[in-house]
C-alpha positions as CSV (number, residue, x, y, z in Angstrom):
1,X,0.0,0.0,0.0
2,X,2.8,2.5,0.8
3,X,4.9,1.6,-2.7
4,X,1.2,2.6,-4.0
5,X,1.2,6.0,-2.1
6,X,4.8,7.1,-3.2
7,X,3.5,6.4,-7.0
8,X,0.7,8.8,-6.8
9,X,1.9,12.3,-7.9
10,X,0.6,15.2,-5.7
11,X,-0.9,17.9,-7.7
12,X,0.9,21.2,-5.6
13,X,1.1,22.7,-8.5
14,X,-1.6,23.6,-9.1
15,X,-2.3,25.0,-5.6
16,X,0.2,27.4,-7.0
17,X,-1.2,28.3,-10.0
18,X,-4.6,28.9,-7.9
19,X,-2.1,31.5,-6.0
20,X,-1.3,33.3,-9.3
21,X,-4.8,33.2,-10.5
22,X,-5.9,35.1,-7.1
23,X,-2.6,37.3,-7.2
24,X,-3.5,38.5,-10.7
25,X,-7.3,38.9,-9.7
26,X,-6.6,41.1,-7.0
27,X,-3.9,43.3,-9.4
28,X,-6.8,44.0,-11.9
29,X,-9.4,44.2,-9.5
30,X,-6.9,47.3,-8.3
31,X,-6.2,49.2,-11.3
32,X,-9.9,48.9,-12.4
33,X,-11.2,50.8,-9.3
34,X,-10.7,54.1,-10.9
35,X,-11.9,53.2,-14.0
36,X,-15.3,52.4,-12.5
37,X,-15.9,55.6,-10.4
38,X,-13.8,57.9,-12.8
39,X,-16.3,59.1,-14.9
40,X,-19.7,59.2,-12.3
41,X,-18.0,59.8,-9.2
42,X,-14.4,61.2,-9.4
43,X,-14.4,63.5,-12.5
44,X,-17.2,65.6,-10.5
45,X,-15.6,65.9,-7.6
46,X,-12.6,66.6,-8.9
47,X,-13.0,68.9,-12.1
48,X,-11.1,66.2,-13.9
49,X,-10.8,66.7,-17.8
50,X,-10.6,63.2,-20.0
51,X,-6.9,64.8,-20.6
52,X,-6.6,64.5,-17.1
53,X,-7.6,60.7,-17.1
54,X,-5.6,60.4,-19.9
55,X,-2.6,61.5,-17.5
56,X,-3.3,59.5,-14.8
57,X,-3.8,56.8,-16.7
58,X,-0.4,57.2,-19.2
59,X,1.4,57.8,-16.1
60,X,0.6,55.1,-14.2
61,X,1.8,53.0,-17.6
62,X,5.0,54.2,-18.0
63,X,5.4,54.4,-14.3
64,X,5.3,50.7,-14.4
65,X,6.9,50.1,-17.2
66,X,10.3,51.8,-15.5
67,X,9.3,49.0,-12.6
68,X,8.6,46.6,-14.5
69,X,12.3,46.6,-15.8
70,X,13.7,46.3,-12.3
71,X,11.1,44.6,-11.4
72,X,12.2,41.4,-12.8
73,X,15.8,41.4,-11.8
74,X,14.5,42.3,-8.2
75,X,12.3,39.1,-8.1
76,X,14.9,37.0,-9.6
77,X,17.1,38.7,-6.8
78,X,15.2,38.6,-4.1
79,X,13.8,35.3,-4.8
80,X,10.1,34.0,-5.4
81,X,8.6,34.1,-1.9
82,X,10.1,37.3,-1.0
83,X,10.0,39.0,-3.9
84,X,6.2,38.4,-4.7
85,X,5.2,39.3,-0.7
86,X,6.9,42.0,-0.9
87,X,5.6,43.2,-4.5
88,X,1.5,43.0,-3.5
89,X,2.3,44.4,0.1
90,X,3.5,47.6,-2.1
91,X,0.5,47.8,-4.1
92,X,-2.4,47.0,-1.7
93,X,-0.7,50.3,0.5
94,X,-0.8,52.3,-2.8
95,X,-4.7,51.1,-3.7
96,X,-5.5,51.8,-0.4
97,X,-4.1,55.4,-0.5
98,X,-6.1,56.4,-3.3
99,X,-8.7,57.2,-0.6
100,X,-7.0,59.4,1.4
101,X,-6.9,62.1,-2.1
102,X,-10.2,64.1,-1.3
103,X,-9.1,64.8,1.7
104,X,-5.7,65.8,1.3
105,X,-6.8,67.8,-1.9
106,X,-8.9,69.9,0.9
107,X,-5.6,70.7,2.5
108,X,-3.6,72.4,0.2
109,X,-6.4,74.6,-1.9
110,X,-7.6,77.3,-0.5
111,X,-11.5,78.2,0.4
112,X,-12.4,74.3,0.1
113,X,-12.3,72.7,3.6
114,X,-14.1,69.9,3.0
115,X,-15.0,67.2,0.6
116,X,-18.2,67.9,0.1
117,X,-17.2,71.5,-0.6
118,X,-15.2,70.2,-3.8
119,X,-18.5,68.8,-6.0
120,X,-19.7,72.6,-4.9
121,X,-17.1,74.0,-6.5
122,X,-17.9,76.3,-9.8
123,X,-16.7,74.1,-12.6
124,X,-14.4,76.2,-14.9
125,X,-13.2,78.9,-11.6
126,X,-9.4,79.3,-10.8
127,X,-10.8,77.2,-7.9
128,X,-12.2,74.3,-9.8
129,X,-8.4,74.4,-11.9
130,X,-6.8,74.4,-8.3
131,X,-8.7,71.3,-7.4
132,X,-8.3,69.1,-10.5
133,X,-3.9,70.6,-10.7
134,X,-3.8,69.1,-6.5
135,X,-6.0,66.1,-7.1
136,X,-4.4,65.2,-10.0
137,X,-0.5,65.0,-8.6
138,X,-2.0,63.0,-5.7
139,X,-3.6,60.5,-7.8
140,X,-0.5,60.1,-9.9
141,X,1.6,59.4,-6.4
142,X,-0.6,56.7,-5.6
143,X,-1.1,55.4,-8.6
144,X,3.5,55.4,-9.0
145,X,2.7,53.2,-5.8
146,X,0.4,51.0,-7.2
147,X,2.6,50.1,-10.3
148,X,5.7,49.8,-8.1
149,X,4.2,47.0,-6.5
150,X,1.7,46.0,-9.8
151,X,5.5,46.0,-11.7
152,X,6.3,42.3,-9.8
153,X,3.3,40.5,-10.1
154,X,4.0,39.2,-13.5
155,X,7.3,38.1,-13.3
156,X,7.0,36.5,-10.0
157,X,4.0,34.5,-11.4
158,X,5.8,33.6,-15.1
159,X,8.9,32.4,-12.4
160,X,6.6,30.2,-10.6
161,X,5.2,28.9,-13.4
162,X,8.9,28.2,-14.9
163,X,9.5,26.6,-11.7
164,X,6.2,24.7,-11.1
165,X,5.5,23.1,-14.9
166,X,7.2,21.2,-17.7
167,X,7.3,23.6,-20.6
168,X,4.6,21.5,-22.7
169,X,2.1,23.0,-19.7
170,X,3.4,26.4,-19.4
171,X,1.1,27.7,-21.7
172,X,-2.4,26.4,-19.9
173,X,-1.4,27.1,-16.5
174,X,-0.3,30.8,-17.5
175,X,-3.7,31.0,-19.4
176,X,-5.5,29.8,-16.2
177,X,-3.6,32.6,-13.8
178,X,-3.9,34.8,-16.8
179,X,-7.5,34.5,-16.1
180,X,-7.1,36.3,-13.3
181,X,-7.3,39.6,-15.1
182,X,-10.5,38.7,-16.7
183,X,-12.1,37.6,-13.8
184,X,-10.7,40.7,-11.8
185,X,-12.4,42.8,-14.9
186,X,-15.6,41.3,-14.5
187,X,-15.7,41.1,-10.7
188,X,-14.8,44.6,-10.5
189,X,-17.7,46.1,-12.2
190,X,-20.1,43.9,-9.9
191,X,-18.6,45.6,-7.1
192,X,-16.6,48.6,-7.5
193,X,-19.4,50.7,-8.9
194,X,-22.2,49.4,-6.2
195,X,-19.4,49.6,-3.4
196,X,-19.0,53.5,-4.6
197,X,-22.3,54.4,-4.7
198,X,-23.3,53.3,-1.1
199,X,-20.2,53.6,0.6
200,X,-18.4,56.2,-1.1
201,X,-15.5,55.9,-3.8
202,X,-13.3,55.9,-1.1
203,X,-14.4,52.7,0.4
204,X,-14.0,50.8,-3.0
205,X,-10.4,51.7,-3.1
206,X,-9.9,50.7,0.6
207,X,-12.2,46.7,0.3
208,X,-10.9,46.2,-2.5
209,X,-6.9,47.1,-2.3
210,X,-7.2,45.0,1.7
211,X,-7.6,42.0,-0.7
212,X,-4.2,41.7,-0.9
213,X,-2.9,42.0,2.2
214,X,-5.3,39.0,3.0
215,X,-3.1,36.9,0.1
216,X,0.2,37.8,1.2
217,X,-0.5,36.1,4.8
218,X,-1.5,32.9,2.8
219,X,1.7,33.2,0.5
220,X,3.6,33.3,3.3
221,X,2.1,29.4,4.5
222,X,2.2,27.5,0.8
223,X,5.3,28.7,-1.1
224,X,8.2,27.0,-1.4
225,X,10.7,25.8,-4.2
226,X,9.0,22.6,-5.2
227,X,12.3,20.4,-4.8
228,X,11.9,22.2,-1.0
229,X,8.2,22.0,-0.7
230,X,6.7,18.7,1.8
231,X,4.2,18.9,-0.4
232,X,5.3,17.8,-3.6
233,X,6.4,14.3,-3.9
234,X,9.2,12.6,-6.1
235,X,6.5,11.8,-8.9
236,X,5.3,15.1,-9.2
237,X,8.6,16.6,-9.3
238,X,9.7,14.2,-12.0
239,X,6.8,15.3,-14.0
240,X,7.7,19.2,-13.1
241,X,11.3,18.7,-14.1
242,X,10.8,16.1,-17.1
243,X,12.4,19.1,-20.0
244,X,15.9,18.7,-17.8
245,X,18.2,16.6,-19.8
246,X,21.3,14.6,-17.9
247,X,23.6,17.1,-18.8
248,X,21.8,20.1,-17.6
249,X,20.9,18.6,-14.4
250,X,24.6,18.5,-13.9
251,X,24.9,22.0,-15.0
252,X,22.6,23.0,-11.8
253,X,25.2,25.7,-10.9
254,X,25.9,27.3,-14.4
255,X,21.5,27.3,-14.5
256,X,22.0,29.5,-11.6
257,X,23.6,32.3,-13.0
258,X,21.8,35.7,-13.1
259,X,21.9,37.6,-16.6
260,X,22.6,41.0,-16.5
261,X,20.6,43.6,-18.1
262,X,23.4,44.6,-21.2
263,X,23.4,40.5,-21.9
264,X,19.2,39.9,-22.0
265,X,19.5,43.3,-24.4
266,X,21.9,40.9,-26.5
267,X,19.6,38.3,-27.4
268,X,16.8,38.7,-30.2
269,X,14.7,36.3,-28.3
270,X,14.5,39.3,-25.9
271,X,13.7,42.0,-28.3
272,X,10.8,39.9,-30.0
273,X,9.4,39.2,-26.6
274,X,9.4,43.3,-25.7
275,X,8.2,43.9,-29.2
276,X,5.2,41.5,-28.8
277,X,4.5,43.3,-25.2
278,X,4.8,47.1,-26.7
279,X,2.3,46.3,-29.5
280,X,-0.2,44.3,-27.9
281,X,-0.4,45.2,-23.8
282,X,-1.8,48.8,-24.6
283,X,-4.6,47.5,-26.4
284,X,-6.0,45.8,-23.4
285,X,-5.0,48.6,-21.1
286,X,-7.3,50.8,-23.5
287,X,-10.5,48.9,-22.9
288,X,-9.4,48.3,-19.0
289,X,-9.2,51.9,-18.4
290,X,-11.7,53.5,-21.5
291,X,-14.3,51.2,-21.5
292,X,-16.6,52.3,-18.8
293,X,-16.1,55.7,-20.0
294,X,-17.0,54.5,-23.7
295,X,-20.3,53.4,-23.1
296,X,-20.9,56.3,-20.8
297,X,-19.7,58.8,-23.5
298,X,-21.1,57.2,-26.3
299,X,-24.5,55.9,-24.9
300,X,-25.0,57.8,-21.4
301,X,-24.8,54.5,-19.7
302,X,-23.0,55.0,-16.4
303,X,-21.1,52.2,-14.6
304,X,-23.0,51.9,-11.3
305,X,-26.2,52.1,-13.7
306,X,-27.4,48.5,-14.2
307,X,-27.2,47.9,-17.8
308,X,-23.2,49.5,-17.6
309,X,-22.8,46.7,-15.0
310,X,-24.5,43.9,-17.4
311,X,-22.6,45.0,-20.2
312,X,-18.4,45.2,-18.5
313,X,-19.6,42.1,-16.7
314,X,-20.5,40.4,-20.1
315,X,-17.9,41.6,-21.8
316,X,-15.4,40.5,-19.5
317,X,-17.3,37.2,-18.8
318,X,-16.7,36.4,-22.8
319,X,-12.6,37.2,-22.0
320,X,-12.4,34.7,-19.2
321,X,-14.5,31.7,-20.8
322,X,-12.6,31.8,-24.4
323,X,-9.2,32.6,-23.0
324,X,-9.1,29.7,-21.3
325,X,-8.9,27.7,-24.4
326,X,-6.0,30.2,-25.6
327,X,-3.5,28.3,-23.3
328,X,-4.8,24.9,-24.4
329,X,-4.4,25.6,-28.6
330,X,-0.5,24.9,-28.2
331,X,-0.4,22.0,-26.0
332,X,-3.1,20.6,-28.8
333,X,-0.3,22.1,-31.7
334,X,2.7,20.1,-29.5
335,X,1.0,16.6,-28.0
336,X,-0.9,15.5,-31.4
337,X,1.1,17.4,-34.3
338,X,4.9,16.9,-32.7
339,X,5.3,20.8,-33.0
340,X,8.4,22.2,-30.5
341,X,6.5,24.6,-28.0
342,X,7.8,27.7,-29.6
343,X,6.5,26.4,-32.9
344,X,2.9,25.5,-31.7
345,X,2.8,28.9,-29.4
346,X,3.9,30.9,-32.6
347,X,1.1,29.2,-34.7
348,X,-1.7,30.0,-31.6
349,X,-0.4,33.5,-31.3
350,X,-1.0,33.9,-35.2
351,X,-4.5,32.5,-34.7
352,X,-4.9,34.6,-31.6
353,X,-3.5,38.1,-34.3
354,X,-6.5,37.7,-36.6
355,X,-9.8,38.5,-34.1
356,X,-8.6,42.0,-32.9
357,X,-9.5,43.0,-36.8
358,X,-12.8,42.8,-35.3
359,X,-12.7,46.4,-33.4
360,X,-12.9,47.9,-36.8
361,X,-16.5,47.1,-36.7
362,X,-17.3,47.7,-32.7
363,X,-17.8,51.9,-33.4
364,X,-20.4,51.1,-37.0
365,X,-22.1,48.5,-35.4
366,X,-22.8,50.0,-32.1
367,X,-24.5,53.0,-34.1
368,X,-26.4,50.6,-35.4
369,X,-27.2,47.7,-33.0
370,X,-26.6,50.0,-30.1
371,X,-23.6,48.9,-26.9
372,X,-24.5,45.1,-26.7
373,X,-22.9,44.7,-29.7
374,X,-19.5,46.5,-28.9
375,X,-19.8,44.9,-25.4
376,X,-19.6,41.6,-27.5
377,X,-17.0,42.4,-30.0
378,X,-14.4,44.0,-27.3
379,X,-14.8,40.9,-25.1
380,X,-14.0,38.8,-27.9
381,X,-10.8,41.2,-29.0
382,X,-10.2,41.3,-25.4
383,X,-10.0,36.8,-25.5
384,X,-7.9,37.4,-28.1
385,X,-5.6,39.3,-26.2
386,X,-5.8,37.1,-22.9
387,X,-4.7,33.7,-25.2
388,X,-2.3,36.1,-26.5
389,X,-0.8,37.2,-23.5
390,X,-0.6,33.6,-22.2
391,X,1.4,32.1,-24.7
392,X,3.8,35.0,-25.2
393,X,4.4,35.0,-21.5
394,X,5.1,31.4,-22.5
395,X,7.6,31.7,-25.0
396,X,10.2,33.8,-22.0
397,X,10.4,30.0,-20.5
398,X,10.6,28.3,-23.1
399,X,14.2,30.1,-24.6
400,X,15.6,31.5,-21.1
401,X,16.6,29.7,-18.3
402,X,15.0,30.1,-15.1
403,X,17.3,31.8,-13.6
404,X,16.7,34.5,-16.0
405,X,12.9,34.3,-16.4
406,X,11.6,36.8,-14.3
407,X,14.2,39.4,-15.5
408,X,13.3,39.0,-19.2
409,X,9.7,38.7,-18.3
410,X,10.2,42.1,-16.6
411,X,11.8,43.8,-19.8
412,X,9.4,42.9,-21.8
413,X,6.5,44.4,-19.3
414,X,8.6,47.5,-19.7
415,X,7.8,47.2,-22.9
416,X,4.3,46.9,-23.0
417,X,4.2,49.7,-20.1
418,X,5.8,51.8,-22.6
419,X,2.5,51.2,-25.5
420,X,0.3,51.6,-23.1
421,X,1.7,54.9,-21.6
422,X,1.4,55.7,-25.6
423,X,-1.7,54.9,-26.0
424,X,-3.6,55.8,-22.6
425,X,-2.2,59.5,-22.4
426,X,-3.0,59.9,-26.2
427,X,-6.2,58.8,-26.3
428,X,-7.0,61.4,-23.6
429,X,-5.1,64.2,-25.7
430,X,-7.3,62.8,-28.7
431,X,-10.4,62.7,-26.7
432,X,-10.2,66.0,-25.4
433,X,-9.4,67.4,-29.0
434,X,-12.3,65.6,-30.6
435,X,-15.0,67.1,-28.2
436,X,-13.9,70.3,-28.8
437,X,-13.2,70.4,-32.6
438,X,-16.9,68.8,-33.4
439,X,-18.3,68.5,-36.5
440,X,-14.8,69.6,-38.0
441,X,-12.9,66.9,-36.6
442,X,-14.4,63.5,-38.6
443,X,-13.1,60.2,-39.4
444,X,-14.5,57.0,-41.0
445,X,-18.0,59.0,-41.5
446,X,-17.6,59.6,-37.3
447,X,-17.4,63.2,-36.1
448,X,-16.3,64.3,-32.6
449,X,-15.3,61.9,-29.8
450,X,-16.7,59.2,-31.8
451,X,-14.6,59.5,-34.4
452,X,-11.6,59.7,-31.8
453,X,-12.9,56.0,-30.5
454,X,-12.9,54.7,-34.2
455,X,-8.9,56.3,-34.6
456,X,-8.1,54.1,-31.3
457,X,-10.3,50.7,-32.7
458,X,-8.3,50.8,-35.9
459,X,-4.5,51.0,-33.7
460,X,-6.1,48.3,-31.8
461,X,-7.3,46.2,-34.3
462,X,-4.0,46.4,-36.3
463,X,-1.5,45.3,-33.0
464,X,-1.5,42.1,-33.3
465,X,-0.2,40.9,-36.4
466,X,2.1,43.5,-36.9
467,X,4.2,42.2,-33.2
468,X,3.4,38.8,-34.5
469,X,5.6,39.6,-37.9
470,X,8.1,41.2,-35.9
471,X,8.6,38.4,-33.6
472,X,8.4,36.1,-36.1
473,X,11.1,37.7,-38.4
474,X,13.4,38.2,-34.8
475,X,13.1,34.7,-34.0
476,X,11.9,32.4,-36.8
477,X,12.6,29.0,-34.7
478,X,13.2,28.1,-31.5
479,X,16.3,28.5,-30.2
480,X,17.7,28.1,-25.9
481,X,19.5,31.2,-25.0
482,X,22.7,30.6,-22.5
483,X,23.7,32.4,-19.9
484,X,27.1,33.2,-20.9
């Protein structure tokens, strides 16, 4: 009976890839609180302009892009455990803090002592310009906060993953964490906006930003390496480590090594991997951020109202049921047509590519079928994007060794900080523009703010295949990169 017992592998692993999944729920569940009271409750109170937003919100990107470089090399550093406790601890204090900005506004402009008085402010006044210049610099603090912590979460995870699967599952368990930030997206909008109206907007920042201080006392019980952990047994640490070859087990110590920035920059397998981030991650940080104000712009639909709660809860309901089947496509490509993992995750991405092409129609056909219909069509862009995201994540493991993972993961999060920064903080400028220019500002048969939306649908709809051909033409086959 015992020989039996030893035979049957433990499944740990998975226990840490439910970790990730609630990790990355609480990290979007975070940066979608402002989102979801922006527009109804914040932008009142604060005289905010969508320029403004747009600020904030290109900021925050390239705030964690610049973390996101150093936050890699700190996890890989640091070390797993550490690295990722330390990394949500930062970011629950600065989602938390977000609260405290109405009333500290109050304390440095003058003739507004309280934060009722700043919703009774005369919109347009030197005042009102006072309130929105203060309010503004103090959501941008918090918000550098936020992505200082926000900047680990995704290499820690991608290292756990390299740690916890064979390479043949990287793909599925990175689309199941992945998740996370879909299910965070819809959760959020089934919350945030009701949380706001009853308790305040402050309140939403503070439930939902304590979320992760309740994860990082769990962390602290279940992680460890898994050749550590007493919860993994030989058989399922022979499945975890089944890629190693007999030579590179004896190579344990050269595995070790750390790469240092100037060497990752040396590799093409590390430029098509930031390339495929700076296209691509803006695209989702647009809807994450825009959406809400979207259907609120363009329909009068506000996010606590509940249709605008039906329709970011369906859209992001159709991003976490087809994404899942994003991390499975390449496991199909490598267990029943022989592909290499880079191969079949290469072939999936190019699948993945062709479905943004649908936000071309999202701006026509909600004019004509009204915001169901753009709901539907940016939750399916959006799947694209998740499956996406998994597999390119994927591809970092698959050509670097561990050792190295989180610190190239970190890069190429950099990278896609950098697009979204781009394309956040533009969009506002755009925005802005549009609404004032009118009739005289027109694109595609749109005029207005419209036609700014339908400027942004076609960058977004383009993205994909144009990182895909860059990668592609980087790193036509798979090749492992040594630490030298």
């Amino acid at each position: 009976m015992n020989d039996v017992k030893k035979t049957v592998m433990t499944n740990w692993r998975w226990v840490m890839c439910a970790m990730l999944f609630f990790a990355t729920t609480v990290n979007y569940m975070d940066r979608q609180v402002l989102s979801l009271t922006f527009k109804e409750f914040i932008q009142p109170e604060f005289h905010w302009t969508d320029g403004d937003y747009g600020t904030i919100t290109g900021v925050f990107s390239i705030a964690y892009a610049i973390f996101c470089l150093f936050a890699g090399k700190f996890i890989d550093w640091m070390g797993t455990k550490k690295g990722y406790l330390i990394a949500i601890v930062v970011w629950s204090i600065g989602a938390v803090l977000h609260a405290a900005c109405g009333i500290v506004t109050t304390w440095f402009v003058d003739g507004v002592d309280s934060v009722a008085a700043l919703r009774a402010v005369e919109a347009g006044s030197t005042v009102a310009a006072s309130v929105s210049m203060v309010s503004v610099w103090l959501f941008l603090a918090c918000r550098m906060i936020l992505g200082l912590g926000e900047a680990g979460n995704f290499p820690a995870a991608i290292k756990v993953t390299a740690e916890y699967f064979p390479k043949k599952d990287r793909a599925f368990a990175t689309s199941i964490f992945n998740a996370g930030a879909s299910v965070g997206a819809l959760a959020a909008p089934a919350s945030i906006p009701l949380l706001a109206k009853a308790m305040g907007w402050e309140w939403a920042f503070i439930i939902i930003g304590a979320l992760g201080f309740i994860w990082a006392g769990v962390w602290i019980f279940v992680y460890d390496k898994p050749d550590k952990s007493k919860r993994v047994n030989e058989a399922e640490l022979a499945y975890i480590n089944q890629d190693e070859t007999t030579e590179a087990k004896k190579e344990t110590k050269k595995e070790e090594k750390q790469m240092g920035f100037l060497e990752a920059f040396q590799h093409r397998q590390t430029w098509s991997f930031a390339f495929g981030k700076f296209m691509t991650d803006g695209v989702w940080w647009f809807f994450l951020f825009w959406a809400p104000a979207y259907f609120q712009d363009q329909f009068g639909i506000k996010a606590s109202d509940p249709q605008g709660i039906a329709l970011i809860s369906t859209l992001y309901a159709i991003v976490t049921v087809v994404s899942i089947f994003g991390g499975y496509l390449p496991k199909i490509f490598v267990e029943k047509l022989g592909m290499d993992p880079y191969a079949g995750r290469m072939r999936a991405m190019l699948i993945f590519a062709f479905f943004p092409i649908l936000a071309l129609f999202a701006q026509p056909l909600g004019g004509s079928l009204g915001p169901w219909a753009v709901a539907i069509i940016i939750g399916i862009v959006g799947a694209a994007h998740q499956s996406w995201s998994a597999n390119i994540f994927s591809t970092v493991g698959d050509m670097f060794p561990k050792s190295a993972v989180a610190t190239i993961t970190g890069i190429g999060a950099m990278a896609g900080g950098v697009g979204s920064f781009l394309i956040n903080k533009g969009s506002g400028m755009l925005f802005d523009h549009a609404a004032e220019a009118g009739e005289s500002f027109q694109f595609f048969g749109f005029e207005g703010k419209p036609a700014g939306y339908m400027i942004v649908f076609c960058i977004c709809a383009v993205a994909y295949l144009i990182g895909w051909s860059v990668m592609k033409t980087l790193v036509p086959k798979y090749k492992q990169v040594e630490i030298k």
